[in-house]
C-alpha positions as CSV (number, residue, x, y, z in Angstrom):
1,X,29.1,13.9,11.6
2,X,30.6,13.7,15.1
3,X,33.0,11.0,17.0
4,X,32.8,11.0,20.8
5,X,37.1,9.7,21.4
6,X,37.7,7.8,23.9
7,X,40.2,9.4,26.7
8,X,43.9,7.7,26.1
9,X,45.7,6.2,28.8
10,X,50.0,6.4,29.3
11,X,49.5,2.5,28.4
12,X,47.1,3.5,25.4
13,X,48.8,1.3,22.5
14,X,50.7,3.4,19.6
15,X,48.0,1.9,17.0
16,X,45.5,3.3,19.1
17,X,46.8,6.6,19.4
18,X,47.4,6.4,15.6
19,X,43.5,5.5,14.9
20,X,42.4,8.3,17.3
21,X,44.6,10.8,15.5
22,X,42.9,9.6,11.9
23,X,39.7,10.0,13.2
24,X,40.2,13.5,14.8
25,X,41.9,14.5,11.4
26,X,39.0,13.4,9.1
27,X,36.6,14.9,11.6
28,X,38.5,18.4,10.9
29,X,37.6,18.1,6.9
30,X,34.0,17.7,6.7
31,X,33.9,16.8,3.0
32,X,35.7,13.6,4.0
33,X,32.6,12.3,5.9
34,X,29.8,14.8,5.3
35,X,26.4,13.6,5.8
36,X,24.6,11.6,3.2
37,X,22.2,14.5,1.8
38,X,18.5,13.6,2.3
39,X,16.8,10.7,-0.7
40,X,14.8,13.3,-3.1
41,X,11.4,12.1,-4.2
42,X,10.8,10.9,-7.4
43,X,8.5,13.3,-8.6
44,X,8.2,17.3,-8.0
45,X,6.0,18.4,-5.1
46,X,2.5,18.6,-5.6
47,X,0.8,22.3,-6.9
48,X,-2.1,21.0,-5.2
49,X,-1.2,19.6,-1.3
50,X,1.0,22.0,1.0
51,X,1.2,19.1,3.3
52,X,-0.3,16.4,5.2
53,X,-0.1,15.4,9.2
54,X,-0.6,12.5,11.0
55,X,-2.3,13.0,14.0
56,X,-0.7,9.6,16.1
57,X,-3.1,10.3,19.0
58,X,-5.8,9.2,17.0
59,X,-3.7,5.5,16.4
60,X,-6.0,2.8,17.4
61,X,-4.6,-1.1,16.4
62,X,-6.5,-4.6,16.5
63,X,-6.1,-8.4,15.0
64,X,-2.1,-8.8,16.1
65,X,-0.8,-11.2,13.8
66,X,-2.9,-10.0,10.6
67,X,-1.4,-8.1,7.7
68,X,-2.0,-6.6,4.6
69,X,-5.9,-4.7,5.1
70,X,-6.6,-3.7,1.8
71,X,-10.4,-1.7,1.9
72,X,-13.6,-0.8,-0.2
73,X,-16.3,0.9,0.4
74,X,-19.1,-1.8,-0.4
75,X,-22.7,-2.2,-0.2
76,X,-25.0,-2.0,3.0
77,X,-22.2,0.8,4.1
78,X,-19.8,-1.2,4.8
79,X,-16.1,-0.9,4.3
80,X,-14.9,-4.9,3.4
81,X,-11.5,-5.2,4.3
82,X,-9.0,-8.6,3.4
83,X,-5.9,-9.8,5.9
84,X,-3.6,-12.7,6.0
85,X,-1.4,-14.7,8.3
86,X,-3.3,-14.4,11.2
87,X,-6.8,-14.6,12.9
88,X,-8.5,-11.2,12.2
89,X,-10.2,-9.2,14.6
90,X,-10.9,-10.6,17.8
91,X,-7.6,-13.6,16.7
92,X,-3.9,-13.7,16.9
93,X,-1.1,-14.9,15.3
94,X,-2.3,-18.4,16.4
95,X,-6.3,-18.5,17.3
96,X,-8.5,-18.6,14.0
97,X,-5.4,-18.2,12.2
98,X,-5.9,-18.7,8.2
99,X,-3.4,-17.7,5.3
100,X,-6.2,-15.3,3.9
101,X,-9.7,-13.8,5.6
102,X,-12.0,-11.2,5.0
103,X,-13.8,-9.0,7.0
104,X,-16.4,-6.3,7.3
105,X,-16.0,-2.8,9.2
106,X,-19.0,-0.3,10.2
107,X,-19.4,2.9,11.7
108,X,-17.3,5.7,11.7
109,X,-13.2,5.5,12.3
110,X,-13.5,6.8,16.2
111,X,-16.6,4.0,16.9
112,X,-15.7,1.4,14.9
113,X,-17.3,-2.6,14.6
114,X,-15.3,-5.1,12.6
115,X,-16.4,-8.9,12.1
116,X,-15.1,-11.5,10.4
117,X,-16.5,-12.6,7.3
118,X,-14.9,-15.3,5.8
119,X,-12.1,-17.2,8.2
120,X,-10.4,-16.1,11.2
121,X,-11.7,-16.0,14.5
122,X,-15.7,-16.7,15.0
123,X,-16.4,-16.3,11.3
124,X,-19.4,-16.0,9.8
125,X,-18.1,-18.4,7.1
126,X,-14.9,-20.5,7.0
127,X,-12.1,-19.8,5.0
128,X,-12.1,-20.0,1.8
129,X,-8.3,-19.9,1.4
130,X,-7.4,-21.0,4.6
131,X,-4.1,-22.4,3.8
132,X,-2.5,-20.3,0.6
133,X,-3.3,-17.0,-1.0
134,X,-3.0,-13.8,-0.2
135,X,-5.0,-10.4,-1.3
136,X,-3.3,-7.0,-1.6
137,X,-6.0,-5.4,-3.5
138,X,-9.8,-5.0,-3.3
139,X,-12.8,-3.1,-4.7
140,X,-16.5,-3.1,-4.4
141,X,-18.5,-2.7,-7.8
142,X,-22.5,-3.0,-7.2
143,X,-23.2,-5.5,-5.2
144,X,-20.4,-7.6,-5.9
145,X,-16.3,-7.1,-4.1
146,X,-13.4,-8.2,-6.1
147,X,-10.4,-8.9,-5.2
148,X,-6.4,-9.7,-6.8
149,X,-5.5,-13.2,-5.4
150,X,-1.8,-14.0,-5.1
151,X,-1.8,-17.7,-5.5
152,X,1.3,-18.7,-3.8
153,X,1.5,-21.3,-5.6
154,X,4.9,-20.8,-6.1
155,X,7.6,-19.3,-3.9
156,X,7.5,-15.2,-3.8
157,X,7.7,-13.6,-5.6
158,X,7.2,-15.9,-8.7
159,X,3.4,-16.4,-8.4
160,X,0.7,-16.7,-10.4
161,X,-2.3,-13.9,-10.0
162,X,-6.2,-14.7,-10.1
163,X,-8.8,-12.6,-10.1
164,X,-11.7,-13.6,-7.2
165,X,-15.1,-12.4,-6.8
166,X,-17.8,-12.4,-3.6
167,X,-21.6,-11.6,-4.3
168,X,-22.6,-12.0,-0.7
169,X,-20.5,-9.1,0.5
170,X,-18.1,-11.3,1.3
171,X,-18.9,-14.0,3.2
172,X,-18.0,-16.5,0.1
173,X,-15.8,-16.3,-2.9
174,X,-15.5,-17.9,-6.5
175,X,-12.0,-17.6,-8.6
176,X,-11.0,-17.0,-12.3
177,X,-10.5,-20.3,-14.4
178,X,-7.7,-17.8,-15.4
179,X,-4.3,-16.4,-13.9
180,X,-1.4,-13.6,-14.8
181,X,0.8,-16.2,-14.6
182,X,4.2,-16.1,-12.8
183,X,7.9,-15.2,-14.0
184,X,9.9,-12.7,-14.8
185,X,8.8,-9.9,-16.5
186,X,5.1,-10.8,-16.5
187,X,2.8,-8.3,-15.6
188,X,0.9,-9.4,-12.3
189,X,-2.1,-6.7,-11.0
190,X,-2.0,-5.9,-7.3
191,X,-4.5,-3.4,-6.5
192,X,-7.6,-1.5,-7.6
193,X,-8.4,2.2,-8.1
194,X,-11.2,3.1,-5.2
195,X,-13.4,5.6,-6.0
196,X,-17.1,6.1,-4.2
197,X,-19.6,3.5,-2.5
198,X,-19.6,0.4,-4.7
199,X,-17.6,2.7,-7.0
200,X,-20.4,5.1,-7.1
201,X,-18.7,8.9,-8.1
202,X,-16.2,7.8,-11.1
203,X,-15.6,11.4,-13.1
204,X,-16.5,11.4,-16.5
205,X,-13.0,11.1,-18.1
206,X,-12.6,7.6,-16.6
207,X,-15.7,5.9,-18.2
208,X,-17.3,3.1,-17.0
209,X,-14.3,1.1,-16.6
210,X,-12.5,-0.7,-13.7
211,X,-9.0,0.6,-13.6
212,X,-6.0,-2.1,-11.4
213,X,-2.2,-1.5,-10.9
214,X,0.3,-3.3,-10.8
215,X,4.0,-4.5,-11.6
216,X,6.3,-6.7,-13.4
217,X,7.7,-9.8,-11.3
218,X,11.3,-8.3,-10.8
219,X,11.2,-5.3,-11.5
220,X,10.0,-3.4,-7.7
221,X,10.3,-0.1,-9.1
222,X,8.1,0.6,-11.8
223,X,3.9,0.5,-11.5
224,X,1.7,-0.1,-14.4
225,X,-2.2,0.6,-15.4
226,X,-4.7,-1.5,-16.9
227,X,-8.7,-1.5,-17.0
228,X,-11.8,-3.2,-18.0
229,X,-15.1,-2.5,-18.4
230,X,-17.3,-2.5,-15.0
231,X,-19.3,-5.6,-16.7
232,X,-16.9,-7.6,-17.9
233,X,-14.0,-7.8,-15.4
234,X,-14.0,-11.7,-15.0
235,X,-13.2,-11.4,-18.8
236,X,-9.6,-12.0,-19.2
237,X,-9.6,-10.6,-23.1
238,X,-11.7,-7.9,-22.0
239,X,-8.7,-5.8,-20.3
240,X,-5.9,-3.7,-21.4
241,X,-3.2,-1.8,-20.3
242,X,-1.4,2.1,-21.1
243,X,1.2,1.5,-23.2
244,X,2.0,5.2,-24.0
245,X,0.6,8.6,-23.4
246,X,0.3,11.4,-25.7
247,X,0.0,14.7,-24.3
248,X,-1.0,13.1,-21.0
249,X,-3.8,11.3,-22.7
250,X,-3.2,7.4,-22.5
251,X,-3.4,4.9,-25.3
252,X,-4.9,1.4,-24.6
253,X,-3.9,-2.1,-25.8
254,X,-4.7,-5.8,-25.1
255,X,-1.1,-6.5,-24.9
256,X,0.1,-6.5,-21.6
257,X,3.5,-6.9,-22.8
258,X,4.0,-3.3,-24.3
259,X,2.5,-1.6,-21.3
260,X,4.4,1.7,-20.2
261,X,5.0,2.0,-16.2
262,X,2.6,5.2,-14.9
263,X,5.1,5.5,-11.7
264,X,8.3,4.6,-11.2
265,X,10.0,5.2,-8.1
266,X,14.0,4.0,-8.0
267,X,13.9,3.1,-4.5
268,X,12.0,-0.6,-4.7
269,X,8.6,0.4,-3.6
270,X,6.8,-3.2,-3.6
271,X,3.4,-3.9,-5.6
272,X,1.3,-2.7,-3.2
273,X,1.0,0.9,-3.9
274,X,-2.8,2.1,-2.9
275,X,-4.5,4.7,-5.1
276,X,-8.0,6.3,-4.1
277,X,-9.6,8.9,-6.0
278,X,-10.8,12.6,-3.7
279,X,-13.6,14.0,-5.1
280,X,-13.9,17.4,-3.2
281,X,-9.6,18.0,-4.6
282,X,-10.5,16.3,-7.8
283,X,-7.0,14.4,-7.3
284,X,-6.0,10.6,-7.2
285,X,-3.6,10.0,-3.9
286,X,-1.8,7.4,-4.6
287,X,0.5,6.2,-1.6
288,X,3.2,3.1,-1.5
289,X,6.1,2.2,1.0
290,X,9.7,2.3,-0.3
291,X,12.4,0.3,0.6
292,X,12.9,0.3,4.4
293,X,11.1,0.5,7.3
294,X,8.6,4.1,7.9
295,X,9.7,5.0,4.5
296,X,6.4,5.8,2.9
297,X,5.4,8.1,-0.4
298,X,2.3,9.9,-1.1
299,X,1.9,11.6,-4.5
300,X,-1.2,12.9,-6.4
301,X,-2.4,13.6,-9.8
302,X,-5.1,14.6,-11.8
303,X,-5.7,11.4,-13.5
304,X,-5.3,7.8,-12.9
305,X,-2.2,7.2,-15.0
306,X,-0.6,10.6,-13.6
307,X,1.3,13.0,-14.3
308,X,1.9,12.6,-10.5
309,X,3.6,15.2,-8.4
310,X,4.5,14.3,-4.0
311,X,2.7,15.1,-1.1
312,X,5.2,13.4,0.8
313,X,8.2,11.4,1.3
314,X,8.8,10.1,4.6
315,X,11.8,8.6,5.9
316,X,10.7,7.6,9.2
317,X,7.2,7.8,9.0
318,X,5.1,6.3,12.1
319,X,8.2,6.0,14.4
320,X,8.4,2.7,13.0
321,X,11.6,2.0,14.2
322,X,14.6,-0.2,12.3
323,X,12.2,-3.5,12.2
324,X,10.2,-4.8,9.0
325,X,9.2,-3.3,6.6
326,X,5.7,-1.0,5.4
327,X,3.1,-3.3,3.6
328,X,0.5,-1.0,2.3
329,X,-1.3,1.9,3.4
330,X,-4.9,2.6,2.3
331,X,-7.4,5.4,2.7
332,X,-11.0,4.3,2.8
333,X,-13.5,6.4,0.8
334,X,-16.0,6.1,3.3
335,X,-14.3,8.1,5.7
336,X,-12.8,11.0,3.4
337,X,-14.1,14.0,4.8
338,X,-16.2,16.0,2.2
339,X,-13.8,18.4,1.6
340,X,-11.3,16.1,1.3
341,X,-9.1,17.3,3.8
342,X,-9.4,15.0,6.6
343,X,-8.7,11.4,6.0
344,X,-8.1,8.1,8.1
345,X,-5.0,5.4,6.9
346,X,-5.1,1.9,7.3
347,X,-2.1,0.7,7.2
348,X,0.2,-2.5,8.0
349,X,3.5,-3.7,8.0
350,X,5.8,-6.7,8.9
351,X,8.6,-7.4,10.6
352,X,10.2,-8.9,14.3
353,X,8.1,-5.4,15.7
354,X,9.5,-2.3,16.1
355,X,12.1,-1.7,19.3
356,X,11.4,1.8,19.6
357,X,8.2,3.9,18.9
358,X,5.2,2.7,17.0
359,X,4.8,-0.8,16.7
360,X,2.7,-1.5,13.5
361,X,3.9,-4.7,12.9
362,X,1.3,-7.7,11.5
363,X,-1.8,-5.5,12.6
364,X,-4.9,-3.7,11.7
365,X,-3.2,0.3,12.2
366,X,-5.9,2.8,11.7
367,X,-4.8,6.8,12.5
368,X,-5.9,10.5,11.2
369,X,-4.6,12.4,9.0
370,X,-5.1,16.0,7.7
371,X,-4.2,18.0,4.5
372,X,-3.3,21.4,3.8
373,X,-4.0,22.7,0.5
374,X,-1.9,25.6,-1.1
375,X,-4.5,27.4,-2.0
């Protein structure tokens, strides 16, 4: 660390020249002010990733004033997508603005042709939640697209979570007579574990289940696991949740209230962390933002509940700037390359917009990325 002094003067004031002379003596003895070292990741580095880049020539944005973008790759080849706050492609902030829409992407990353479904801008369907609701996490099984509905009905982050369903793609949607309910310490699921095309490509090990994550309501640093069977998701008694693991393998139980966190990460990372399984690397790559803005992690494992090692750990990730605050970033299995090496990230975050760099803020983000394997 460095101070630039200001030149003194003959009528420089004694306090002054006192300050100066502190400063000038601490900045002799480095271990008084030495730089704070860099955060460490929570986890070891991956065995599997060398690294991954980000290719920001490739950034494309749309739908100012939308958030969130959760994706799944569902039928007909589409990728349905979910945003809030704002009008969706082709809106703003203000025109076809509705507190949750959903919408449907096609073609490839570099060519791509988004529509609104279900509110927003010249929808195909109004909104079904067009005042309250929000949706962080969505996932295409068959024919049908699920999706985690934040209820708002009660001031963040105290809310109550329902589970809601489309069997039109998306253009209309049904909810759970049921909810997680809010308060603290209550488990409330978030997201969903992507795999293939309507979940098509789901190895072996994980069965023919649905598998969610999720966190307790006040506690930002610890994720959890749960599951149900593919056919009986909109049963509530149906699911259940790791509550230990024995020699990596995990144990199941109805109670949510003895599940076991699968991540923890002591920097508050939000409940929004984004897990999507690569079949060429036979990994899960989880991602999540920490606290701050551009401070995003990536880590991967060999199994849904872990052990998980990092890819990355970025500290100023996108050029961001000091504004907001990362949302979620999601990697759509529809446009994983097949060796798994080149991916594209949607992402969003929030905030007054950025004053310097990339400004990601309340939009539909969409850029390349590219991993290097060890090996």
């Amino acid at each position: 660390m460095t101070f630039q002094m200001l030149p003194c003067t003959r009528r420089a004031a004694m306090g002054r020249l006192l300050l100066a002379g502190a400063l000038l003596c601490l900045a002799r003895q480095p271990s008084a002010l030495a730089q704070t070292p860099p955060v460490q990741p929570p986890y070891p580095r991956s065995g599997v990733v060398d690294r991954i880049t980000w290719d920001w020539s490739t950034l494309r944005t749309a739908a100012p004033g939308s958030d969130l973008w959760p994706v799944t790759w569902a039928k007909d080849d589409a990728i349905v997508t979910a945003w809030g706050d704002g009008g969706g492609f082709g809106g703003t902030d203000h025109d076809g603005r509705v507190a949750l829409g959903f919408a449907r992407i096609d073609g490839p990353p570099e060519q791509l042709i988004a529509s609104n479904l279900n509110g927003g801008k010249n929808a195909r369907h109004q909104a079904s939640f067009p005042k309250k609701g929000k949706v962080g996490g969505i996932l295409a099984v068959g024919d049908r697209v699920y999706g985690w509905l934040n209820t708002q009905n009660r001031p963040w982050p105290d809310v109550d979570q329902a589970l809601i369903w489309s069997d039109d793609g998306g253009l209309t949607w049904k909810k759970s007579d049921w909810v997680f309910p809010s308060g603290n310490g209550n488990l409330k699921p978030s997201t969903f574990l992507n795999f293939g095309k309507r979940l098509a490509g789901v190895p072996a090990n994980c069965g023919r289940y649905v598998y969610f994550y999720g966190q307790r309501q006040g506690n930002a640093s610890e994720t959890f696991i749960g599951r149900a069977p593919v056919d009986q998701l909109q049963n509530r008694q149906a699911y259940k949740f790791v509550t230990e693991l024995v020699n990596e393998q995990p144990v199941w139980s109805v109670d949510a209230g003895k599940a076991m966190p699968v991540f923890t990460d002591r920097r508050p990372n939000g409940d929004l962390a984004s897990v999507v399984y690569i079949p060429a690397l036979k990994r899960y790559l989880l991602s999540s933002f920490h606290k701050g803005p551009g401070e995003l992690g990536l880590f991967d494992a060999p199994a849904p509940w872990g052990p998980w090692t990092t890819v990355a750990y970025e500290e100023h990730w996108g050029r961001m700037g000091h504004a907001g605050q990362g949302l979620t970033c999601s990697f759509p299995a529809k446009w994983i390359s097949p060796d798994g090496r080149t991916l594209w990230c949607v992402f969003s975050a929030y905030g007054d917009g950025a004053k310097q760099g990339i400004n990601a803020h309340d939009k539909f983000n969409l850029v390349r990325a590219t991993i290097k394997l060890k090996h």
